[in-house]
PDB file of the backbone (N, CA, C, O) and the ligand in Angstrom, with CONECT records:
HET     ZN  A 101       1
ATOM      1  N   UNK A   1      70.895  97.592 -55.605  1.00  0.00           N
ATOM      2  CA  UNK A   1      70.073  97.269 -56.777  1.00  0.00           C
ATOM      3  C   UNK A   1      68.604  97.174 -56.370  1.00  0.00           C
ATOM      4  O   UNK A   1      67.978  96.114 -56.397  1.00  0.00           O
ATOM      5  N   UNK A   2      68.106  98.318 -56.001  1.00  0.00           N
ATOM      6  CA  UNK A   2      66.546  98.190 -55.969  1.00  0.00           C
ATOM      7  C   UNK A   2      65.517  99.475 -56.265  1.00  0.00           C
ATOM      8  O   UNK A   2      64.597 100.098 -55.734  1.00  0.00           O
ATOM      9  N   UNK A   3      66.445  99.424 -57.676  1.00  0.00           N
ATOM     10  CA  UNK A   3      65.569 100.294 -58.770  1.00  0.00           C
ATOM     11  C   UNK A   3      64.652  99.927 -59.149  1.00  0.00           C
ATOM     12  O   UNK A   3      63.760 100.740 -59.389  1.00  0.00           O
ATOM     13  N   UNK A   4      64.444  98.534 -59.379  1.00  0.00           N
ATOM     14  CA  UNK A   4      63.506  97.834 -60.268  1.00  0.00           C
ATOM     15  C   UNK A   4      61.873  97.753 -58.905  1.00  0.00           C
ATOM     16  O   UNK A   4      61.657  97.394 -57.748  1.00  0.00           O
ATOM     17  N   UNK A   5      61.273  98.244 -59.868  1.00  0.00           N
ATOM     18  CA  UNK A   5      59.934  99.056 -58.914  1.00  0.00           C
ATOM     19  C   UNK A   5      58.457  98.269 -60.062  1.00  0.00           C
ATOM     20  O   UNK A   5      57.901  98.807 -61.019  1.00  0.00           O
ATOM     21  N   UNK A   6      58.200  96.834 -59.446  1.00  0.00           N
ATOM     22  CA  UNK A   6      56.906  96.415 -60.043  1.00  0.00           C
ATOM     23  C   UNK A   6      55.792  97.272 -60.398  1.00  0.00           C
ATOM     24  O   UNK A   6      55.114  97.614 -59.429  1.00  0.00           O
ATOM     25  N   UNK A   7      55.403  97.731 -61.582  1.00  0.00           N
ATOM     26  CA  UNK A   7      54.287  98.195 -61.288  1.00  0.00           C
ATOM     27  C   UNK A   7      52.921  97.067 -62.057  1.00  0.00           C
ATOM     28  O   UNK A   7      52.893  96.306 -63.024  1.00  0.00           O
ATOM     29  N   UNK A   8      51.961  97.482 -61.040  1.00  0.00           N
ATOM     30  CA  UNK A   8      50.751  96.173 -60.938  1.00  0.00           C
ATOM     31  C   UNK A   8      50.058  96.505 -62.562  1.00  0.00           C
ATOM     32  O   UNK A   8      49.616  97.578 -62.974  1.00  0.00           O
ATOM     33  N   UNK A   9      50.118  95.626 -63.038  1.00  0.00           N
ATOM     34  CA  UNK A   9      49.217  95.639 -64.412  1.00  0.00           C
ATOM     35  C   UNK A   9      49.869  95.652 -65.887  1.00  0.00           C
ATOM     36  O   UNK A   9      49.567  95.506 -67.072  1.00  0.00           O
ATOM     37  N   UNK A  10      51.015  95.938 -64.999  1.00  0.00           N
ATOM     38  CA  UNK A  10      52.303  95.939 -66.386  1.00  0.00           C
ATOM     39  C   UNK A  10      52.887  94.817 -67.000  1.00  0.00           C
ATOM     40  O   UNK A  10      53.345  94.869 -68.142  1.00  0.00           O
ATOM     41  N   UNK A  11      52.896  93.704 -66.234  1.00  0.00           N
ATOM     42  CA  UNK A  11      53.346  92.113 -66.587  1.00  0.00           C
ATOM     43  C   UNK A  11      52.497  91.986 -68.163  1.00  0.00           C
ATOM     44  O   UNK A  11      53.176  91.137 -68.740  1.00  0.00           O
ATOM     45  N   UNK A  12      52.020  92.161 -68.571  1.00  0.00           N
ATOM     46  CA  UNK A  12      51.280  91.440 -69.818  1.00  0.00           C
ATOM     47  C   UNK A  12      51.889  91.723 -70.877  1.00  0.00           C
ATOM     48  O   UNK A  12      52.123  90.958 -71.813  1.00  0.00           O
ATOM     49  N   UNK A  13      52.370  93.611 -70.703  1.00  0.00           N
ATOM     50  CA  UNK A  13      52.642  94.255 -71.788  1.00  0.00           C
ATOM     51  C   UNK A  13      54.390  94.353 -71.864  1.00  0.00           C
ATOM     52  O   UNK A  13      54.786  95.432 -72.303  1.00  0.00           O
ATOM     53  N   UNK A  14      54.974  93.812 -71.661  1.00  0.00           N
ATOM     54  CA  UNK A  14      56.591  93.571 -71.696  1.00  0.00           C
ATOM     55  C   UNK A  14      57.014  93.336 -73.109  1.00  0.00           C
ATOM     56  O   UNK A  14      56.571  92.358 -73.711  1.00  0.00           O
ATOM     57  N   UNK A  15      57.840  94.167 -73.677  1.00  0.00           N
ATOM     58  CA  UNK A  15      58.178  93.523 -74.837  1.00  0.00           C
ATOM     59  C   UNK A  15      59.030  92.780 -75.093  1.00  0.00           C
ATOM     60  O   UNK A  15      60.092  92.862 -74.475  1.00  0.00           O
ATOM     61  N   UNK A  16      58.932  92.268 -75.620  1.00  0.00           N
ATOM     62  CA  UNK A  16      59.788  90.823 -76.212  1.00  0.00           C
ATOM     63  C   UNK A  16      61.360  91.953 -76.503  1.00  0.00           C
ATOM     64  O   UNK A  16      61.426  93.078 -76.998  1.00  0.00           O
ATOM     65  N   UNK A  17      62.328  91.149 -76.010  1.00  0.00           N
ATOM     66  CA  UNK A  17      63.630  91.495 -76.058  1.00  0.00           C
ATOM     67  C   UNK A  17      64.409  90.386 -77.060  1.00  0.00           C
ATOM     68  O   UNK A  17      64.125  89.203 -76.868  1.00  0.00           O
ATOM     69  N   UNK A  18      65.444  90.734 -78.193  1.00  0.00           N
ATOM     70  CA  UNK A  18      66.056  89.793 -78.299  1.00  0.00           C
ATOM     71  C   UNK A  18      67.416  90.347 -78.066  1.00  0.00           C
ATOM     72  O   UNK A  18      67.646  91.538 -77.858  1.00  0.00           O
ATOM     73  N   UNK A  19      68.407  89.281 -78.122  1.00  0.00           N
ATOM     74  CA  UNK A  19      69.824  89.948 -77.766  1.00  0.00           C
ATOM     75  C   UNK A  19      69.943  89.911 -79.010  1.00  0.00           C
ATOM     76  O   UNK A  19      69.344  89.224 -79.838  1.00  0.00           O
ATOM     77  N   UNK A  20      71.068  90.991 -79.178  1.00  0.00           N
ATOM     78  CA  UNK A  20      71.820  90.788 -80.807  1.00  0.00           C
ATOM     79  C   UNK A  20      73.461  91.009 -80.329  1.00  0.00           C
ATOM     80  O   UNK A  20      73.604  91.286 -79.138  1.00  0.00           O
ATOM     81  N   UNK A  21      74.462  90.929 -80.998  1.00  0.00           N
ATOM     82  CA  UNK A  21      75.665  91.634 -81.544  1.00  0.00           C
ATOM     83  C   UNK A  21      75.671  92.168 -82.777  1.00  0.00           C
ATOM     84  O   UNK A  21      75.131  91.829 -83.830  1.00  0.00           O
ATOM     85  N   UNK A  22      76.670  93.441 -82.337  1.00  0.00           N
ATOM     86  CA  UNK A  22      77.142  93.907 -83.421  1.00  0.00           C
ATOM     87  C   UNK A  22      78.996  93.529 -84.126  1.00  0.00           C
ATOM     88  O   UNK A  22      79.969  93.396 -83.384  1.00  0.00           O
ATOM     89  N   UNK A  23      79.033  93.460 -85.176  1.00  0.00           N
ATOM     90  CA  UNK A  23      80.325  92.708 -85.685  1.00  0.00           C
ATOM     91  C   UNK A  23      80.733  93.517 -85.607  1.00  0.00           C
ATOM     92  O   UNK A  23      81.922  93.304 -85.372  1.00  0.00           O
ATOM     93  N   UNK A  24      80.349  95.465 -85.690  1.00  0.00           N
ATOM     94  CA  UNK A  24      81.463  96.022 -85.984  1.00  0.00           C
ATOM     95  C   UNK A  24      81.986  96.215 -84.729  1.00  0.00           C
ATOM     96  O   UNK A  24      82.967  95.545 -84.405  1.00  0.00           O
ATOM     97  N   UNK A  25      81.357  97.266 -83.714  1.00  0.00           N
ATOM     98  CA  UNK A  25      81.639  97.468 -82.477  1.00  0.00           C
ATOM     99  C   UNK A  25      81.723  96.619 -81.848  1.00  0.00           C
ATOM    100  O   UNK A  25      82.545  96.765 -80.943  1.00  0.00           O
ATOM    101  N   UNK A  26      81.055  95.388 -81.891  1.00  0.00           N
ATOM    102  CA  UNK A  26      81.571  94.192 -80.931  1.00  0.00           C
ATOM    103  C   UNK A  26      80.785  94.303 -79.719  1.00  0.00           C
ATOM    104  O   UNK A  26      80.963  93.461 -78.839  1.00  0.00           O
ATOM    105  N   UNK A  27      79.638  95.558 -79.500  1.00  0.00           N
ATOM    106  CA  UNK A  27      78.474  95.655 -78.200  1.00  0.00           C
ATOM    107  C   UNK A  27      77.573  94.777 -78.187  1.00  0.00           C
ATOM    108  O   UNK A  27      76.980  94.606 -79.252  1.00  0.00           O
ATOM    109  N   UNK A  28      77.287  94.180 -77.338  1.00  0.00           N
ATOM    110  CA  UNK A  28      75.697  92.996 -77.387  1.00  0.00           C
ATOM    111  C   UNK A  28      74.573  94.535 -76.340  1.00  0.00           C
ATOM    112  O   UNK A  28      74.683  95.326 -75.402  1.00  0.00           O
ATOM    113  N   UNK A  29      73.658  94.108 -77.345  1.00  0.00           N
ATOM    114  CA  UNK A  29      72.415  94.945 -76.873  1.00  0.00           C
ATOM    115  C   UNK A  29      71.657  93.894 -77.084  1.00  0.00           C
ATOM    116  O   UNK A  29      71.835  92.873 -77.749  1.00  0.00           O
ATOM    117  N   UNK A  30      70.598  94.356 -76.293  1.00  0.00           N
ATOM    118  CA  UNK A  30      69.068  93.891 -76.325  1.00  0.00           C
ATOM    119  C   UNK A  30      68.116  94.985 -77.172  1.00  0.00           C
ATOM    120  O   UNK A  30      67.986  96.191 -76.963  1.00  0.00           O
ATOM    121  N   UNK A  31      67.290  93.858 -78.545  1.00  0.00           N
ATOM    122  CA  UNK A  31      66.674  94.931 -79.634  1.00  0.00           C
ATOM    123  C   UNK A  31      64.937  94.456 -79.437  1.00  0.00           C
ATOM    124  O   UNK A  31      64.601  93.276 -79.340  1.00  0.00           O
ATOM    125  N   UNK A  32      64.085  95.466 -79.408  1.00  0.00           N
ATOM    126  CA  UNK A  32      62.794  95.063 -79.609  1.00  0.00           C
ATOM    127  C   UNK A  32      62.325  94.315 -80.731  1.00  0.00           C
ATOM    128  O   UNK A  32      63.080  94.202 -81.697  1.00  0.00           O
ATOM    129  N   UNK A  33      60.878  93.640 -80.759  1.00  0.00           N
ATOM    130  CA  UNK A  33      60.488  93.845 -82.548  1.00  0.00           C
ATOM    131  C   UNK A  33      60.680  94.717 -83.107  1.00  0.00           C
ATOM    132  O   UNK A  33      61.398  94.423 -84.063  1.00  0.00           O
ATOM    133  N   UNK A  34      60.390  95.956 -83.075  1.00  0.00           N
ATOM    134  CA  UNK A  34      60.451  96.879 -83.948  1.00  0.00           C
ATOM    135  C   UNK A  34      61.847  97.330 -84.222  1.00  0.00           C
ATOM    136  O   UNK A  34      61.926  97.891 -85.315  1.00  0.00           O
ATOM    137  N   UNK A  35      62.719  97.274 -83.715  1.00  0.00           N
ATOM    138  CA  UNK A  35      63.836  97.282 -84.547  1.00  0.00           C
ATOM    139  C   UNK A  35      64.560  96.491 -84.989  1.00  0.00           C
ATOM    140  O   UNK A  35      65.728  96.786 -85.241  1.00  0.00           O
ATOM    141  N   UNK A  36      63.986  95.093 -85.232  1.00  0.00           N
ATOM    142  CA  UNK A  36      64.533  94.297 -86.382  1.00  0.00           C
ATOM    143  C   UNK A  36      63.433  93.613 -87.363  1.00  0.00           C
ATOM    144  O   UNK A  36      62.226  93.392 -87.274  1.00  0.00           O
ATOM    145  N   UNK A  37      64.544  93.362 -88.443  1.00  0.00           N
ATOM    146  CA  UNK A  37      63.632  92.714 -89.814  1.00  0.00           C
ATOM    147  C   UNK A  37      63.990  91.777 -90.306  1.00  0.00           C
ATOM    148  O   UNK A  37      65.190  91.552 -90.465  1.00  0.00           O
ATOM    149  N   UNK A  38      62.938  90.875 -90.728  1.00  0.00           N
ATOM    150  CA  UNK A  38      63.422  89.903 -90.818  1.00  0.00           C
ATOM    151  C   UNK A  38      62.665  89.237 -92.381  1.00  0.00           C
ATOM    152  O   UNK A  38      61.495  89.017 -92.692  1.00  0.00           O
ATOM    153  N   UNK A  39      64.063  89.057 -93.160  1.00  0.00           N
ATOM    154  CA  UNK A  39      63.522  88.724 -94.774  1.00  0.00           C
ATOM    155  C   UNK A  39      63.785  86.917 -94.729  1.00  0.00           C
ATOM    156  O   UNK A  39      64.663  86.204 -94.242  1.00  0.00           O
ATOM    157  N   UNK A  40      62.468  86.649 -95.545  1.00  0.00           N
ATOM    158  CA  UNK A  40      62.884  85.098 -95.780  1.00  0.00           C
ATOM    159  C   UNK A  40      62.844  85.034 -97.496  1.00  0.00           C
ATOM    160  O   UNK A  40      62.135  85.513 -98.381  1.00  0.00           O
ATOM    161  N   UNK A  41      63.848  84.292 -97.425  1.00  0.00           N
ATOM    162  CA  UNK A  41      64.311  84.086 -98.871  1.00  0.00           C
ATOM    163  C   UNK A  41      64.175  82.613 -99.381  1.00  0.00           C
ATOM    164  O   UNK A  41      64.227  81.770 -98.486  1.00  0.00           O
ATOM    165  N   UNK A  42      64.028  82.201-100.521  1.00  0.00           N
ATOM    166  CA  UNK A  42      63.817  80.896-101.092  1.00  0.00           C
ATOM    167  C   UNK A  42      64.447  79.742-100.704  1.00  0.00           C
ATOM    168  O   UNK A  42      63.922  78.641-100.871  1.00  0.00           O
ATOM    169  N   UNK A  43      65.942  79.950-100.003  1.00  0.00           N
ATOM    170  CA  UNK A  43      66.800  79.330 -99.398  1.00  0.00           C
ATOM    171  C   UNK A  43      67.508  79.970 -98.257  1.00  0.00           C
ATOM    172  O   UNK A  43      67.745  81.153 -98.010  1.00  0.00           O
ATOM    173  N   UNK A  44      67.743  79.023 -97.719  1.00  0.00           N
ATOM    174  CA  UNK A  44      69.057  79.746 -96.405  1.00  0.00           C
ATOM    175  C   UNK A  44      69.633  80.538 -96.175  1.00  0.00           C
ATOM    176  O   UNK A  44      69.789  81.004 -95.046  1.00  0.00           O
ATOM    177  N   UNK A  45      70.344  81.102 -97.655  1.00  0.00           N
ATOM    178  CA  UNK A  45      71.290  82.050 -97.751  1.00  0.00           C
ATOM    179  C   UNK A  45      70.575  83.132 -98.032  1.00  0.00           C
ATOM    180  O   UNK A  45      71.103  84.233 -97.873  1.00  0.00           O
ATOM    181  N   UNK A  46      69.187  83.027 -98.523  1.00  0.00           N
ATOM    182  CA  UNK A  46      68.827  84.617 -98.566  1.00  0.00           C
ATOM    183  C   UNK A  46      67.732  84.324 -97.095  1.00  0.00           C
ATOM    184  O   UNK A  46      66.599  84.786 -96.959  1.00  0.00           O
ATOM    185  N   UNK A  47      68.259  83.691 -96.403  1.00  0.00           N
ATOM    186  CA  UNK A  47      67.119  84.429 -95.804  1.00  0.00           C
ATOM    187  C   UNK A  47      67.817  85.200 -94.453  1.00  0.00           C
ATOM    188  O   UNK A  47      68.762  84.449 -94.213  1.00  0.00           O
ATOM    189  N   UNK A  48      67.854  86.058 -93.658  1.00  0.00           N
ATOM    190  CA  UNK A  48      68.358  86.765 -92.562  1.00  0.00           C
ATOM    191  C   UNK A  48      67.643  87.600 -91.802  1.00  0.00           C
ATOM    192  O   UNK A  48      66.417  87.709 -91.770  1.00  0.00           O
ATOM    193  N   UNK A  49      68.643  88.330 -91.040  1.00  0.00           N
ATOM    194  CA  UNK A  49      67.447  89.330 -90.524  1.00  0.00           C
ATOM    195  C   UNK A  49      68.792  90.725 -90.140  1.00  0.00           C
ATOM    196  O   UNK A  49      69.982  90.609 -89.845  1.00  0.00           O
ATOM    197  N   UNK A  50      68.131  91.655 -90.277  1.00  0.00           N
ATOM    198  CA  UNK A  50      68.993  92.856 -90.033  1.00  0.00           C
ATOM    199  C   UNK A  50      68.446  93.949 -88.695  1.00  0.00           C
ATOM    200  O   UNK A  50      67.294  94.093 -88.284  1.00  0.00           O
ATOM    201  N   UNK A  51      69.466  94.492 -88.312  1.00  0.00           N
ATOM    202  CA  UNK A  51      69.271  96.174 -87.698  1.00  0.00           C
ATOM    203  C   UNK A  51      70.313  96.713 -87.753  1.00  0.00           C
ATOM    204  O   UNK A  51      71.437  96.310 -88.053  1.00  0.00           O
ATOM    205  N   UNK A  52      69.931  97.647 -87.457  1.00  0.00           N
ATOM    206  CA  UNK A  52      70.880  99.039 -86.973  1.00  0.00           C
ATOM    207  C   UNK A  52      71.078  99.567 -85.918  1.00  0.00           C
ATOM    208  O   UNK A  52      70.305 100.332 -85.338  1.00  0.00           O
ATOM    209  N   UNK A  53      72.560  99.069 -85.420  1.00  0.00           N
ATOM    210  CA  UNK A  53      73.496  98.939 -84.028  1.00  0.00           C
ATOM    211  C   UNK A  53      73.239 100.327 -83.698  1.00  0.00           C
ATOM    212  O   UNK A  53      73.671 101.281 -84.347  1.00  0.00           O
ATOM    213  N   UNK A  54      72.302 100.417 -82.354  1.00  0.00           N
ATOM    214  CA  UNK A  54      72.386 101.377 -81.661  1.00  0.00           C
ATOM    215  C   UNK A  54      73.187 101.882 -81.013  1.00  0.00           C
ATOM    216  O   UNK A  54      72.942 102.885 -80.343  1.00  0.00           O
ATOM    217  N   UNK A  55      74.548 101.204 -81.067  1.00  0.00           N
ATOM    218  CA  UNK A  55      75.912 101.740 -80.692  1.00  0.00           C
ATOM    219  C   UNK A  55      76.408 102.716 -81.668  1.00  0.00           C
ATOM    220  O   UNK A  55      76.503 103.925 -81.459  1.00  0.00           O
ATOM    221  N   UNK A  56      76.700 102.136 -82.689  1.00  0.00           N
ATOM    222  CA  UNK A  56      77.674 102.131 -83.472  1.00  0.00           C
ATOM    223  C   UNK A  56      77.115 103.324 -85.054  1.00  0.00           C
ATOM    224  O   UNK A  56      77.654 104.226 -85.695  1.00  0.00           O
ATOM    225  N   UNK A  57      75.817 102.633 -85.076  1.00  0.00           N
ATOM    226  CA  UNK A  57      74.695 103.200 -86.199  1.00  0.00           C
ATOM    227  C   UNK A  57      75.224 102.031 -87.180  1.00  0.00           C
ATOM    228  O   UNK A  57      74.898 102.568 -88.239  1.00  0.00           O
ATOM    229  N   UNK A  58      75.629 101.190 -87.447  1.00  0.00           N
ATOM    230  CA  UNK A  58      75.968  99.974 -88.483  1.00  0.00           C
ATOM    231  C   UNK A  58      74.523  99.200 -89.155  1.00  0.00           C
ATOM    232  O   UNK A  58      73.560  98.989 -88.417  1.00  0.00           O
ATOM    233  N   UNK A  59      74.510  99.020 -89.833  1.00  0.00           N
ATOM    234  CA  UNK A  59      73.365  98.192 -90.649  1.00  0.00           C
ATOM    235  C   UNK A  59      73.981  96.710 -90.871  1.00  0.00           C
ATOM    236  O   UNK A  59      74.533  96.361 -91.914  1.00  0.00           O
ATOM    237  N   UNK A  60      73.787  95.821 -89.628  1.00  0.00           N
ATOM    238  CA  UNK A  60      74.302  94.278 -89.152  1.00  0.00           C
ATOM    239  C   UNK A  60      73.270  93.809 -89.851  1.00  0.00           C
ATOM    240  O   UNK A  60      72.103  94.061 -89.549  1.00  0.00           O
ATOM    241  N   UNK A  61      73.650  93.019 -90.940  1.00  0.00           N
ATOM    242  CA  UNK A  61      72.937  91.571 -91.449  1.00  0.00           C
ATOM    243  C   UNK A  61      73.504  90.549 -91.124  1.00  0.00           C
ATOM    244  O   UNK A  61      74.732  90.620 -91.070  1.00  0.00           O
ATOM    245  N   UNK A  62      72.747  89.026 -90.737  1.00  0.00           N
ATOM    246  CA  UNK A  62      73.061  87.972 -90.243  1.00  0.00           C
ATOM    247  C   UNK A  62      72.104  87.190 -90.871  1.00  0.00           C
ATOM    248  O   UNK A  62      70.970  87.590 -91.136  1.00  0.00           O
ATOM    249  N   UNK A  63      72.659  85.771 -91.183  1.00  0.00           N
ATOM    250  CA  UNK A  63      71.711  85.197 -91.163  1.00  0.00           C
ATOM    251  C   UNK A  63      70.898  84.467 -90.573  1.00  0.00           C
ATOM    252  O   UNK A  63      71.532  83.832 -89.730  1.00  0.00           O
ATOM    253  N   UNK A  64      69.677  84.165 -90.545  1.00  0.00           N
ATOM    254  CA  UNK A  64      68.457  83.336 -89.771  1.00  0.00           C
ATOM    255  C   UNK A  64      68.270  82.017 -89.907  1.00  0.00           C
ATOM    256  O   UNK A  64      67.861  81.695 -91.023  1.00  0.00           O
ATOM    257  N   UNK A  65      68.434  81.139 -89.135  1.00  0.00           N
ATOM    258  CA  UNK A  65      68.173  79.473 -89.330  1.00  0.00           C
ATOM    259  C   UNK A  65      66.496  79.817 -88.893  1.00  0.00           C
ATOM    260  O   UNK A  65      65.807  80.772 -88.533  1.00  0.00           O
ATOM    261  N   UNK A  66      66.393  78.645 -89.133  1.00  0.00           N
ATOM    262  CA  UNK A  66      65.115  77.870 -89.227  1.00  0.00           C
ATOM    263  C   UNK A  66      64.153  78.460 -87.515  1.00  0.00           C
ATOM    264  O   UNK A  66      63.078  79.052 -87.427  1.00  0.00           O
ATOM    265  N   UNK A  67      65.003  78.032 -86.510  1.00  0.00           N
ATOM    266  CA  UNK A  67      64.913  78.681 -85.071  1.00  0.00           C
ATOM    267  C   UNK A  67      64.875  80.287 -85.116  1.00  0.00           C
ATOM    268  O   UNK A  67      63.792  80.771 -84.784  1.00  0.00           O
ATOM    269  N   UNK A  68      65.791  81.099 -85.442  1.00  0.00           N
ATOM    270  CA  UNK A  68      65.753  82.335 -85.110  1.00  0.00           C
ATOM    271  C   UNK A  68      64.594  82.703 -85.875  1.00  0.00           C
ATOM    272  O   UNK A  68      63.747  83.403 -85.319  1.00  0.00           O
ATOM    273  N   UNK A  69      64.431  82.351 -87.028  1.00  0.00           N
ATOM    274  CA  UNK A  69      62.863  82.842 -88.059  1.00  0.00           C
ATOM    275  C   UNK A  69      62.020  82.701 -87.038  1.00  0.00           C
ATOM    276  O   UNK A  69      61.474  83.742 -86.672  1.00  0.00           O
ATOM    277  N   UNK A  70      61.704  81.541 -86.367  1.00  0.00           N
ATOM    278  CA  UNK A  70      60.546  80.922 -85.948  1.00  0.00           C
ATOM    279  C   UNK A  70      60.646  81.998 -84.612  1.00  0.00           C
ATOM    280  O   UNK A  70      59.621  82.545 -84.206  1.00  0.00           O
ATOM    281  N   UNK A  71      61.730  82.201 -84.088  1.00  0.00           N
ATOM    282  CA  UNK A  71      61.801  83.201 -82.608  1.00  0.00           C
ATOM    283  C   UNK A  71      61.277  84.299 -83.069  1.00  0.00           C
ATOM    284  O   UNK A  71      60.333  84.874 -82.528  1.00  0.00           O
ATOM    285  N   UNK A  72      61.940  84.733 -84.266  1.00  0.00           N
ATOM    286  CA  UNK A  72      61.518  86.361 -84.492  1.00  0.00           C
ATOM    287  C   UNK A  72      60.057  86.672 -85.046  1.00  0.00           C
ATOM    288  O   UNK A  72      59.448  87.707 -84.777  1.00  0.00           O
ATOM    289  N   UNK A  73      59.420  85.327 -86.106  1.00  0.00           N
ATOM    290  CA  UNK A  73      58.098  86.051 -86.119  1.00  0.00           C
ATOM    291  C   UNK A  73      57.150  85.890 -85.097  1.00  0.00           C
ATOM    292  O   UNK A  73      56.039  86.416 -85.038  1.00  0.00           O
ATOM    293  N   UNK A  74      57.737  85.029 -84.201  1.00  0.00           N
ATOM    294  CA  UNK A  74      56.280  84.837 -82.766  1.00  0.00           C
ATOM    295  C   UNK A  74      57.070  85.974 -81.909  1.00  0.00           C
ATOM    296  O   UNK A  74      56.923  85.811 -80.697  1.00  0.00           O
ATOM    297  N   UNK A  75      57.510  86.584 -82.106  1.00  0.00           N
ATOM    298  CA  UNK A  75      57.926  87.708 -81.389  1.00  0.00           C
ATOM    299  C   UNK A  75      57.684  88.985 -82.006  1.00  0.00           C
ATOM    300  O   UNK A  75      58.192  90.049 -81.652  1.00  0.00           O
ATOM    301  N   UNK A  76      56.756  88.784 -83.093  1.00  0.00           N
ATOM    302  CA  UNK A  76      56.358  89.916 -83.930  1.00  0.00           C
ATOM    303  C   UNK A  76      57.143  90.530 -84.659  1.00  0.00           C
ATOM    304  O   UNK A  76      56.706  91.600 -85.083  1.00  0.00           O
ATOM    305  N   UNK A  77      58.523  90.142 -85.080  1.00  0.00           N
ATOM    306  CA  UNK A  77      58.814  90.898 -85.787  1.00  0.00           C
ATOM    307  C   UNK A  77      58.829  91.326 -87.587  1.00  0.00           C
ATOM    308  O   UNK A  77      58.906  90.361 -88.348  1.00  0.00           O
ATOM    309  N   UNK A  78      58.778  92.313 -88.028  1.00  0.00           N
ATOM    310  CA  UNK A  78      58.222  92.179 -89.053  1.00  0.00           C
ATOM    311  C   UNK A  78      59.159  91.528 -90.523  1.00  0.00           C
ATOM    312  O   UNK A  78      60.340  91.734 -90.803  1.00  0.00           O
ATOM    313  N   UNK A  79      58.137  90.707 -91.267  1.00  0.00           N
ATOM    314  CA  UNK A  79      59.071  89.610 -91.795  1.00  0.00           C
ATOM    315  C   UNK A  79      58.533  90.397 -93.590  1.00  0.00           C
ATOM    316  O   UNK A  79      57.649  91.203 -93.881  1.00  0.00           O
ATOM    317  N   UNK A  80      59.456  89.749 -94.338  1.00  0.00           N
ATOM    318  CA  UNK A  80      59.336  90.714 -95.734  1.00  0.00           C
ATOM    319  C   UNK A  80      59.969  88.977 -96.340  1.00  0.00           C
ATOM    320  O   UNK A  80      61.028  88.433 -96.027  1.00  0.00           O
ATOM    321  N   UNK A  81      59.218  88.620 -96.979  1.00  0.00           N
ATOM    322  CA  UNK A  81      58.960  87.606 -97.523  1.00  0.00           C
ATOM    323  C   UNK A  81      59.479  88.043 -99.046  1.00  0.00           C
ATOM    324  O   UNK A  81      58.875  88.697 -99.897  1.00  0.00           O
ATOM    325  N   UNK A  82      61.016  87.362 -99.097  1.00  0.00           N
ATOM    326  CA  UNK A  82      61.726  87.524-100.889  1.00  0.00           C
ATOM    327  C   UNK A  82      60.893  86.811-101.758  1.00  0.00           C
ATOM    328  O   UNK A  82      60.675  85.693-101.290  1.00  0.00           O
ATOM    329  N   UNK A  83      60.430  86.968-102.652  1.00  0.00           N
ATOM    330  CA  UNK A  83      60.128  86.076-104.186  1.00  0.00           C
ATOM    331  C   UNK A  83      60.927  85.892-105.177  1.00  0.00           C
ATOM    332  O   UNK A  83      60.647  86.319-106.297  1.00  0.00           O
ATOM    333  N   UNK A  84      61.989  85.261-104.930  1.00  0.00           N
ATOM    334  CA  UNK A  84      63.302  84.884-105.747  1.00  0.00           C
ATOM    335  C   UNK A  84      63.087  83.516-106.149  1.00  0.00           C
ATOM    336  O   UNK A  84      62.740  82.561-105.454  1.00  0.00           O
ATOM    337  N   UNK A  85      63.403  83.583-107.638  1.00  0.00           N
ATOM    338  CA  UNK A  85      63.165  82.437-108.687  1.00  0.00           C
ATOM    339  C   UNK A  85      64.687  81.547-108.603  1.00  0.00           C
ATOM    340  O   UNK A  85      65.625  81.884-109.326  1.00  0.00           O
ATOM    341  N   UNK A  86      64.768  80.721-107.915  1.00  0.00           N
ATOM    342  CA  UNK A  86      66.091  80.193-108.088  1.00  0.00           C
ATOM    343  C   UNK A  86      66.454  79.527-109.473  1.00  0.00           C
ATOM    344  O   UNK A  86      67.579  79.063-109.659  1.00  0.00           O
TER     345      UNK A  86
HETATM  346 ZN    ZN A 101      77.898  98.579 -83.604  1.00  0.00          ZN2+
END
């Protein structure tokens, strides 16, 4: 194992990794910001965040507590704010 080859100047620009699963295939990957989204909704239940299992091609919705929101937008990912009238 000594693929992994530092290169000098690169530490800053690392992107943020999150893990996900997928329900259908059952693979855990690691997804950038940019491939997940994340909607907040008026309450709990609408609010989540989705992608599309690079295994499988599945469109996984889950939902987001209070923590994962807060992980995913300081991790840039892009958030789509519901306006639902309860
Ligand atoms: Zn999958």
């Amino acid at each position: 194992m000594r693929e992994m080859s530092v290169m000098p100047g690169m530490a800053t620009v690392a992107p943020v990794l999150f893990k996900a699963a997928c329900p259908d295939c059952r693979r855990r990957f690691e997804l950038t910001a940019g491939a997940l989204r994340l909607a907040i909704g008026a309450s709990r239940r609408t609010t989540f965040y989705s992608f599309t299992c690079p295994e499988c091609g599945s469109a996984v919705r889950k939902p987001a507590g209070d923590r994962i929101v807060e992980l995913l937008t300081g991790g840039g990912v892009r958030t789509l704010r519901l306006h639902t009238t309860a």
